[in-house]
VOVO-98629 format. One record per residue (C-alpha): residue in three letters; y, x, z. Coordinates in steps of 0.02 Angstrom, whole numbers, plus 50000, padded with zeros to 5 digits. Example, Ala and Ser with C-alpha at 12.3 -4.5 7.8 and 13.67 -1.06 7.14 Angstrom:
! VOVO-98629
ALA497755061550390
SER499475068450357
This chain:
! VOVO-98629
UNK485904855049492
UNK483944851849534
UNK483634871549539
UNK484664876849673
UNK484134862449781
UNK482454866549765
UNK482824883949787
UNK483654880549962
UNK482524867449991
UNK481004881749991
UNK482144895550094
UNK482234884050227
UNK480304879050221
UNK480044897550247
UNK481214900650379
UNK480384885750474
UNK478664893850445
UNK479144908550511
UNK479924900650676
UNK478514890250703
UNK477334906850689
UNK478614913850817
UNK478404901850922
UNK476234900450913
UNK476164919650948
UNK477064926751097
UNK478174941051031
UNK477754952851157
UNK475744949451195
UNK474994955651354
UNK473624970451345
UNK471964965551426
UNK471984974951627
UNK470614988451618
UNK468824988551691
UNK468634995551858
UNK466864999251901
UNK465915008352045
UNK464425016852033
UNK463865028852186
UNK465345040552256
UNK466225038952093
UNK467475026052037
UNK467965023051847
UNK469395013851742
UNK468495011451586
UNK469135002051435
UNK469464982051458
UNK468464977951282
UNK466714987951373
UNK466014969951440
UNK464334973851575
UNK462754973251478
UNK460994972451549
UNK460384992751579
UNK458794988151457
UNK459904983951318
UNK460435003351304
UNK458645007751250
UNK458625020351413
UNK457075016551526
UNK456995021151700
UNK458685017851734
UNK459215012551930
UNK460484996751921
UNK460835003452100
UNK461445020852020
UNK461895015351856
UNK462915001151752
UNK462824998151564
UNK464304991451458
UNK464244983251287
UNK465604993751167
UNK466424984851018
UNK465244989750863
UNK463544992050804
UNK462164992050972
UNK463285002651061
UNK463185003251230
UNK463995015651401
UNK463115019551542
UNK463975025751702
UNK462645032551822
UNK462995044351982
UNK461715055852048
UNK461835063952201
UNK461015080952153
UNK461535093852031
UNK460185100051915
UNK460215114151825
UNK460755107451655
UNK461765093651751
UNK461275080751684
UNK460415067851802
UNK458415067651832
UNK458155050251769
UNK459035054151597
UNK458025066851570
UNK456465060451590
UNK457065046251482
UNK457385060251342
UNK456095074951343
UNK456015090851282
UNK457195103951298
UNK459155099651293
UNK460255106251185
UNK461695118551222
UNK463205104751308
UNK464825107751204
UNK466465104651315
UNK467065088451348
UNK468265079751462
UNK467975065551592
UNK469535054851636
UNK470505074951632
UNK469205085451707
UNK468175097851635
UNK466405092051597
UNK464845095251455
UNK464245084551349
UNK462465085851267
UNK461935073751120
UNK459975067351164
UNK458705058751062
UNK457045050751115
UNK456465051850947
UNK456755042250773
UNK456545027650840
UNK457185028751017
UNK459025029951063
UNK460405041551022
UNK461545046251157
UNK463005058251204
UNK462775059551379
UNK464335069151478
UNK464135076251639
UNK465645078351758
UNK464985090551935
UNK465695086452093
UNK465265092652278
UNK464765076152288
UNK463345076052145
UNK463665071551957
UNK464445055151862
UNK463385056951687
UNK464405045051544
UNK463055041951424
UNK463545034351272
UNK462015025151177
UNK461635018350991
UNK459805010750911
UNK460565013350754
UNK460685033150698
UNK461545029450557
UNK463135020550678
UNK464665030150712
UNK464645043450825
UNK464115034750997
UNK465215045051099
UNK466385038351221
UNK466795047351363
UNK468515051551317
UNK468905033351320
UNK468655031351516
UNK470375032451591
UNK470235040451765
UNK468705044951890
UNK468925043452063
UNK467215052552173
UNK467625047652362
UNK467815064052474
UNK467325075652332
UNK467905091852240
UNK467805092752068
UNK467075109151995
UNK466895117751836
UNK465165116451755
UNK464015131751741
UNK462445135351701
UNK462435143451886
UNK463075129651990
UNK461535121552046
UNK461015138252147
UNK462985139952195
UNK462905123152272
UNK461165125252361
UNK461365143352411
UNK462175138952565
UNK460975128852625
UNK459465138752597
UNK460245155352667
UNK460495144252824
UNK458575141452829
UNK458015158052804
UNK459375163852933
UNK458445153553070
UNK456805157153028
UNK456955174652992
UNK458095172753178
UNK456405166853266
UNK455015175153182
UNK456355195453207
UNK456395189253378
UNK454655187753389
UNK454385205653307
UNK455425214653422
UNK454365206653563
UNK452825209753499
UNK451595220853596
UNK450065223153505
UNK449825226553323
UNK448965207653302
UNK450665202253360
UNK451805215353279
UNK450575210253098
UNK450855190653131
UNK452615191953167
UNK452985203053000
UNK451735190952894
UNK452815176052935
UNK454495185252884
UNK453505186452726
UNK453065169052715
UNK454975163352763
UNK455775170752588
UNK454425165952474
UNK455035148452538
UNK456465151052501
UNK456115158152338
UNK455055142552314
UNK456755129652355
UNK457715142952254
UNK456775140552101
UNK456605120952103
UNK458265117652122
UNK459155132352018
UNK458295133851853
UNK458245152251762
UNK460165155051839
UNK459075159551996
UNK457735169851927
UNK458815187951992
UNK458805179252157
UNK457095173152179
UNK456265191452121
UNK457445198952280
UNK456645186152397
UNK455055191352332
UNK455275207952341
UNK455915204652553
UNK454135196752565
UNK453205209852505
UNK454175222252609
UNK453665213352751
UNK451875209052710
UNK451825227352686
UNK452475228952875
UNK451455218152937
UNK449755227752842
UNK450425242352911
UNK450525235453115
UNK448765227153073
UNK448055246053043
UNK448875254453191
UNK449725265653066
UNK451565274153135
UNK451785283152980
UNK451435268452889
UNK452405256552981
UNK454045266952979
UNK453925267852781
UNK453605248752777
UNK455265249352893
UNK456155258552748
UNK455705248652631
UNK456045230352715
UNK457955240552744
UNK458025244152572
UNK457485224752536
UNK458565216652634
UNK459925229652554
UNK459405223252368
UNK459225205852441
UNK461115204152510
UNK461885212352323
UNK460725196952258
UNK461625185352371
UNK463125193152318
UNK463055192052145
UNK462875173052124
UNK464575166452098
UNK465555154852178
UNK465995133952128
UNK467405135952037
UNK468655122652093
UNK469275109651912
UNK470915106351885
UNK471325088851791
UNK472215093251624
UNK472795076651559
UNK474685068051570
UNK475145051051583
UNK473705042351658
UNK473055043251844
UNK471745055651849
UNK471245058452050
UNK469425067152120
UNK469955066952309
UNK469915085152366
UNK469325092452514
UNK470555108552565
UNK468715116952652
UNK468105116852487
UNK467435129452375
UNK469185138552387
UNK468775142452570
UNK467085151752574
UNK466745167952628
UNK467035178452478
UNK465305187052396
UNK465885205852454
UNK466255201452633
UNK464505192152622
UNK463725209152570
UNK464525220652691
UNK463975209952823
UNK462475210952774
UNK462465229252734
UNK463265232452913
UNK462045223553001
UNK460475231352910
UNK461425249352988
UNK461365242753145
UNK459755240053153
UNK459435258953077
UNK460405266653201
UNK459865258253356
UNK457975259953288
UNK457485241853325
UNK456255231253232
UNK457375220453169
UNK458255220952981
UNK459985214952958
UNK460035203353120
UNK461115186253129
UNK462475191053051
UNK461685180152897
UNK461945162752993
UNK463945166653029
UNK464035172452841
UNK463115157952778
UNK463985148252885
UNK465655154852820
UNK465045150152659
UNK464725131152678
UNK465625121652532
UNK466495104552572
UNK465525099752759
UNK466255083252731
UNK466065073752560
C-alpha cells in the first residue's frame, strides 16, 4: 500500500509546483511601452529593448548629438542612429554620413521607414571601420537617415530600419525617393532667383541707350544663369547636368548679345536676339523636363504610421507643360512686339505657381 501513497504523494508535489510557478510569474506579462524619440522635424517609435547609447560608441565620427541619437540594439556592437538633416542631397543620404564613409555609394535598394517608401544603402569605412545600413526616408522637410551600425563584419546583418514603428516629420510631406529629387526640391527656388535678376538686369536692357549700356546690361543676363547653373549643380548632382548645359547655353546667348551691342553691330545684335529666343526656348523645355516630387503614400496596416501633410504640397504645383507654354508664350511676345526683352515675368508667377509646401 506504500506505492500508491507515494505515487499521490508526488502528484500533489507537482501540482503545488506548478501553482506556486503560477503564482511567481504573472500569467499575462506586460510588454515593455516603446521608445519615443525626437530628432529634428521628425519623431520616431522605435523598439523599447534600443536603450540610448553615446553617438561615439557607433564607430561614426562627426556625428551632431543636436541632429542625431544613437541606440544600443540587443546583440553583438550593434548600434541605431536616428539623425535628421534638413537638406536633401543628391544620393539622400545626409552630408555628415557621408563624409564619415567615403568613396562612392552604392546603388540604395528599397526599403521602408515606419510604412513609407525609402532607400537604403549598406556603407563601409573600411575593414576596420564600421558597417552600416543607412536608410533614408525624403520629406519636404529634409531627410530622417536610420543608420544601422556593427564593429564586427562578421555580426548579423546590422539592419534595422524596419523595426522602427512609425515616423512622425512635423508640417512635412513625405515623397518618393529619386535620383532627381534634390533639383525637384531646389528648382523652385532658384527659378525664383533668376526670375528677379533676369527681371532687373531685362529692365535695364530695354533702357539702355548706348551700346556700353546695351553690352553691360546683356553681360549680366549672362552672368545671372551661370549662377544659377552654379546653385544648380551643387545641390543636384548629375540629375541636373541637362539643366545646367541649358543655363549655359542662355549665358552664352547673351554674352553673345552683349559682344554684339559692344561692336555697334545691328546685324549682329538681331542674330544674338535669335539666338537668346531660341535659348530661352531650349531653356523653358529644360525646366520642363525635370519632374515633379512625387507625393508617398504609407503602405503598412496595423500600426500608426502619420508624416503630417500639407494639402499645397507637391500635388498643387503648376504642372511642367503649363510651365513651358508660359514660357514659350512670353518669349512670342517679346518677338512680336520687337522689344529687347526674352520671355518677360511670366517666369516669377510660374515659379511661383510651382512652390512646393510654403509652410513645413
Amino acid at each position: 500500500m506504500l506505492l500508491p501513497a507515494v505515487i499521490v504523494a508526488g502528484v500533489l508535489a507537482a501540482l503545488v509546483g506548478v501553482w506556486a510557478g503560477r503564482v511567481a510569474a504573472p500569467a499575462n506579462p506586460k510588454p515593455q511601452p516603446a521608445r519615443v524619440v525626437s530628432v529634428g522635424a521628425a519623431r520616431l517609435v522605435v523598439p523599447a529593448d534600443w536603450q540610448p547609447a553615446r553617438l561615439r560608441s557607433t564607430g561614426i565620427a562627426g556625428l551632431d548629438a543636436e541632429h542625431a541619437v544613437a541606440f544600443e540594439r540587443p546583440g553583438l556592437s550593434l548600434r541605431a542612429v536616428a539623425m535628421f538633416a534638413p537638406t536633401v542631397e543628391p544620393s539622400l543620404i545626409p552630408r555628415e554620413l557621408r563624409s564619415a564613409f567615403p568613396g562612392h555609394p552604392p546603388a540604395p535598394r528599397a526599403a521602408r521607414v515606419g510604412g513609407w517608401p525609402a532607400w537604403t544603402y549598406h556603407l563601409t569605412a573600411g575593414s576596420s571601420g564600421p558597417h552600416a545600413d543607412a536608410t533614408v526616408l525624403a520629406t519636404t522637410a529634409g531627410v530622417l537617415a536610420i543608420v544601422c551600425t556593427t564593429l564586427v563584419p562578421s555580426a548579423a546583418d546590422p539592419g534595422c530600419a524596419a523595426d522602427v514603428e512609425s515616423v512622425t516629420v512635423r508640417g512635412a510631406v513625405a515623397l518618393v525617393p529619386s535620383r532627381s529629387l534634390a533639383l525637384e526640391l531646389r528648382l523652385p527656388t532658384v527659378l525664383d532667383g533668376l526670375n528677379r535678376a533676369r527681371s532687373r538686369h531685362r529692365a535695364a536692357l530695354s533702357r539702355a541707350d548706348t551700346a556700353e549700356s546695351q553690352a553691360l546690361a546683356a553681360r549680366r543676363l549672362g552672368a545671372d544663369h551661370r549662377a544659377a547653373a552654379r546653385v544648380v549643380d551643387a545641390a543636384a548632382g548629375p540629375a541636373g547636368m541637362p539643366l545646367i548645359r541649358d543655363l549655359t547655353g542662355a549665358a552664352e546667348a547673351y554674352d553673345a548679345l552683349g559682344r554684339a551691342a559692344a561692336e555697334s553691330s545691328p546685324a549682329g545684335f538681331e542674330a544674338a536676339r535669335a539666338a537668346v529666343r531660341q535659348a530661352d526656348a531650349e531653356l523653358a523645355r529644360g525646366v520642363a523636363d525635370v519632374p515633379r516630387p512625387i507625393t508617398a503614400q504609407p503602405t503598412r496596416t496595423g500600426s500608426t504610421v502619420t508624416v503630417r501633410q500639407n494639402h499645397n504640397g507637391p500635388s498643387g504645383s503648376v504642372p511642367a507643360v503649363l510651365f513651358l507654354l508660359l514660357m514659350l508664350l512670353a518669349a512670342a511676345a517679346g518677338v512680336a512686339t520687337g522689344s529687347s526683352e526674352v520671355a518677360p515675368r511670366l517666369w516669377r508667377s510660374a515659379a511661383a505657381a510651382a512652390r512646393l509646401a510654403p509652410r513645413l
